[in-house]
Structures are given as C-alpha cells and as structure tokens.
N, C-alpha and C positions, 0 to 999 in steps of 0.2 A: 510481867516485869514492868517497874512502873518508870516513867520517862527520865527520873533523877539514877535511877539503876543501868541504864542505857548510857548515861556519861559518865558514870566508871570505869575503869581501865583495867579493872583487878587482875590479873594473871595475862596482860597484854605486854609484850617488849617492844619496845624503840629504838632507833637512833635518830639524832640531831648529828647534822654535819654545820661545823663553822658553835658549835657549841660549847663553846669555852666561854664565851661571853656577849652579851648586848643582847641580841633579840633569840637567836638559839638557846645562851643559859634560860631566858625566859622560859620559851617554848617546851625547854627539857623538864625546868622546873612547874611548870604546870602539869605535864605528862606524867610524870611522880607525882604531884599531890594526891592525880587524879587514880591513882592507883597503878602506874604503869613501872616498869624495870624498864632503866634509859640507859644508852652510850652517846657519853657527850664525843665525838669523834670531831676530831680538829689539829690543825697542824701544829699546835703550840701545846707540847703534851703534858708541860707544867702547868699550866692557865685549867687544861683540859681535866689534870687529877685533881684540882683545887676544885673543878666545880663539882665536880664528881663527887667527891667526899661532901661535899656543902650538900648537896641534894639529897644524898645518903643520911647523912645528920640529922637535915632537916623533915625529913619524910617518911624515911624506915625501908622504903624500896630500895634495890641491887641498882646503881649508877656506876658502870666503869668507864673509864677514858680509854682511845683509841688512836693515836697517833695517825696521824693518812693523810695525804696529799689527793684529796679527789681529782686531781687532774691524773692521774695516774693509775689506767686500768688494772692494775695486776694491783696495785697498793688498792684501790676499791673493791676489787674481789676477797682480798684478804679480811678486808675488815669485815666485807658481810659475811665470810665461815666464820670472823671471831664473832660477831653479834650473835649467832643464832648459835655457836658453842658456849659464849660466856653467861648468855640470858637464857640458850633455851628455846632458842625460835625469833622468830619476825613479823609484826603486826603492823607496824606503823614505821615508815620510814619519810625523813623531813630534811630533804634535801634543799638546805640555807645556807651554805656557805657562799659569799660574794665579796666584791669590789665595786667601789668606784674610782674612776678617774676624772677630774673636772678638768676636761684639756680644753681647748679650742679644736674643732674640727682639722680645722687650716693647718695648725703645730701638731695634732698626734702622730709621733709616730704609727708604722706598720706594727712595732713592736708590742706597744701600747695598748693598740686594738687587740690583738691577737691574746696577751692577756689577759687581759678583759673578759674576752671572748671565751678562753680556755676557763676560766675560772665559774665563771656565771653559765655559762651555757653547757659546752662540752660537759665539764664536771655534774652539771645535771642531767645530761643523757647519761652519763657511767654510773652515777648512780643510780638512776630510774631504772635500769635494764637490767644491774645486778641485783638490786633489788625484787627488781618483777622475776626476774627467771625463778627465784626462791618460791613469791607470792603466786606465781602461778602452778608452782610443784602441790600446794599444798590448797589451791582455789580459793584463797582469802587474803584479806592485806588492802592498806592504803597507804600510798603516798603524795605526800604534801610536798609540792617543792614552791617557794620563796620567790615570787616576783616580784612586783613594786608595781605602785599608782605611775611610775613613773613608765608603764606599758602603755599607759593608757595617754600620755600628756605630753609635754614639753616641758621640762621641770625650768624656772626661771630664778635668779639671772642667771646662774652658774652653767655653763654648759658637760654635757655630756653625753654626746650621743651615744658612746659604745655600751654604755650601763641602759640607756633607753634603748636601743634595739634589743640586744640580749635580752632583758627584760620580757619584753615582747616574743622574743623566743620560747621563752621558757611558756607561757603560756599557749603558746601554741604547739609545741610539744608535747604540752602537758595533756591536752584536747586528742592529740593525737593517739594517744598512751590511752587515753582513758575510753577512745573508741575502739581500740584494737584490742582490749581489753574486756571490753564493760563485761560481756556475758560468759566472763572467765575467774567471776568473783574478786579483779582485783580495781579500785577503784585510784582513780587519779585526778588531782582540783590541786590548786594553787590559791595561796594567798598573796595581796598585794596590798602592804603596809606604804601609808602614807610618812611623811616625816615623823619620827620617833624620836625622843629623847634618851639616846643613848648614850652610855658615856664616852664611847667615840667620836659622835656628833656635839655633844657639849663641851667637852675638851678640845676638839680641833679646832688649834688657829685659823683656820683656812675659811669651816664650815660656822664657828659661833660665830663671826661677823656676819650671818644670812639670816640667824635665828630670828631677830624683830623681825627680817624683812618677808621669811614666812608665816609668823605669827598675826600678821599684819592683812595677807592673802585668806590665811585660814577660816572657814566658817568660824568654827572651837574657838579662834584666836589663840591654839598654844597647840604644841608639838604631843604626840603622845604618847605612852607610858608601855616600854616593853611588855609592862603584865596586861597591856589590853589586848595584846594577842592571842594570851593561854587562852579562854575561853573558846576561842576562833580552832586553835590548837587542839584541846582536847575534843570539841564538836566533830571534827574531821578523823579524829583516829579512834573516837568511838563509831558505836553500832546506834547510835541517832542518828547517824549522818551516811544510812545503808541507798538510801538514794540519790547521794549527790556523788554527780563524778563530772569528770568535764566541766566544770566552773572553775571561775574565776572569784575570791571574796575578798572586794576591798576593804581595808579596814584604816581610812585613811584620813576618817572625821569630815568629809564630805567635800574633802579640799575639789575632788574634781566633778564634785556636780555644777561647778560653775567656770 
C-alpha cells in the first residue's frame, strides 16, 4: 500500500464536535473528501443539518448532524451510540468544540471561568472517554481534540486567560489519554491552530479591530485559512499517522516560533 493509499479514509466514520461551522465544518469537510462518513455533532442542529447535507452534496459520503451539548455526559453518550448506529462504527473522533472569553482577569467572573472551563475542557474529557471506551472495545481509533497556539503563549493585546489554561489542558489530557492508552491501539495528539480566518473571527466586532494587529506579529503576515487544517486533519485519523500519539501539532504559521 502506497503512502497516498494510507491517507484515504475509505470505509472510516467520524465525528466533529462544534461542526457546524469555522474550523470543525473544515475539518469534517476534509474528512469526507478524504473518503470518510462524518457526524457534524453541535449544538445548533440547523447550522449542523446544513453542513451536513453540503458535505454529502459535495463528496458522496454519509454526513448526519447530531444535536449535543458536550458538556452533558448522558447527551455525549448518546451521541456516540448514534455515531456508531447511524455510520456503523467509530474511527476518528475530533473533539473542537470551544469558546473564548476576552475578559480581564481582574472582571471575570467565577461564572465565566467555569464556562469556559466546562466547555473547552470538561467537554473534552466527556468526549475523549466516551469515545475511548468504544475505541478501546474494538483496539483501534484516534482522537484529535483542538487546542490552540494559544497553549503554548500569551496571546496579545486581548486578554484571556481561561481560553489559555484550558487550552493547555486539553493538551495535557490529551498526553495523558495517549499514554494510558498507547498499547491498546487507541491513539490521542492534539492540534493547535494559530489565528484563523474564520468567519466568526472576521466578522466580530470585537475581534476584526485585532486583525492588522496580528497580521503585523505574524511571520505569514495574514491569519490562516480553515482548510489549512484538513490536511493536518486527515494526516491524524488516517493510518500514516500509526505512530503519532501523544503530540501536540501546531499549525499556527510560525506565529510562536518567535
């Protein structure tokens, strides 16, 4: 089998969590091109059937949407019976759904954090566990969950610590997953995308007035393009990527090599 055979997906199922749109539609739509059956799962279950069917259109693979609240164990269990009921099985799970809050430390509230918190982190132990307990039934599977450069940094000017620790969570989770794991065939690595140009980040009021001023930091000098992640995406839930577990791969244009 030759190494472009090895990043095919053909008879592989997914889910994307937070996969209705920005960097999970990506991610999902890379995972279909590359031959994979995806569940865009996300809590906006209009947004979530519209990508669904755009992937299906576009690709020819089985895409269903899944309504879920990852913060909610019994709602994440449900959804992985329906993934491996409505697909078939479970090969790749891509636990992305997040937030940020640009608060001042000083002003967050308790409430705040704990969101944050719940959303970015908890919600990625619920799903890494539900996930794993399937992948370990069966001694195969990888999961990708969604950090950020911003594990690694201090993102400037905007503040936000709770989205930077969490962050930093997940990746150490993930390490953690991937060592309790490793010799039980189920692999776990994190990606950490630098500023993206999503249409959440180009449309926010809040966040377009930062745009020059990370463009300006950037090695690239420009923000980058949700589909620079498929690649990263499909790499990690094929069978090229049977050695990596326990990493971290930035994909962040080199914003923090300096």
């Amino acid at each position: 089998m030759g190494i472009l055979d090895k990043m095919r997906l053909d008879g592989k199922k997914a889910y994307v969590t937070g996969g209705a749109q920005g960097l999970g539609k990506a991610m999902a739509t890379g995972l279909a091109e590359a031959g994979a059956d995806v569940a865009i799962v996300d809590i906006n279950i209009a947004k979530a059937q519209q990508t669904a069917r755009e992937i299906a259109e576009a690709t020819g693979q089985k895409a269903i949407a899944i309504k879920t609240d990852v913060t909610d164990p019994e709602q994440v269990q449900n959804m992985i019976d329906t993934v491996v009921k409505e697909l078939g099985g479970l090969d790749a799970a891509f636990n992305n759904a997040g937030m940020c809050l640009n608060v001042p430390a000083e002003e967050m509230t308790f409430e705040q954090w704990q969101k944050v918190v719940n959303l970015n982190l908890n919600a990625v132990f619920l799903c890494s566990t539900a996930a794993g307990r399937y992948m370990l039934k069966q001694g195969s599977g990888s999961i990708v969950n969604t950090a950020s450069m911003s594990a690694h940094i201090v993102n400037r000017p905007q503040p936000q610590c709770s989205y930077n620790a969490t962050k930093a969570g997940v990746i150490q989770l993930s390490k953690s997953l991937a060592i309790e794991w490793a010799k039980k065939g189920v692999r776990v690595n994190t990606m950490s995308p630098g500023y993206m140009g999503t249409d959440l980040t180009l449309n926010s009021p809040d966040l377009k007035p930062l745009i020059k001023t990370w463009n300006d930091w950037a090695p690239l000098g420009r923000l980058g393009k949700p589909e620079e992640l498929q690649g990263m995406a499909v790499y990690l839930a094929s069978d090229t990527s049977s050695f990596s577990t326990g990493s971290d791969y930035l994909v962040d244009g080199a914003f923090t090599a300096w």
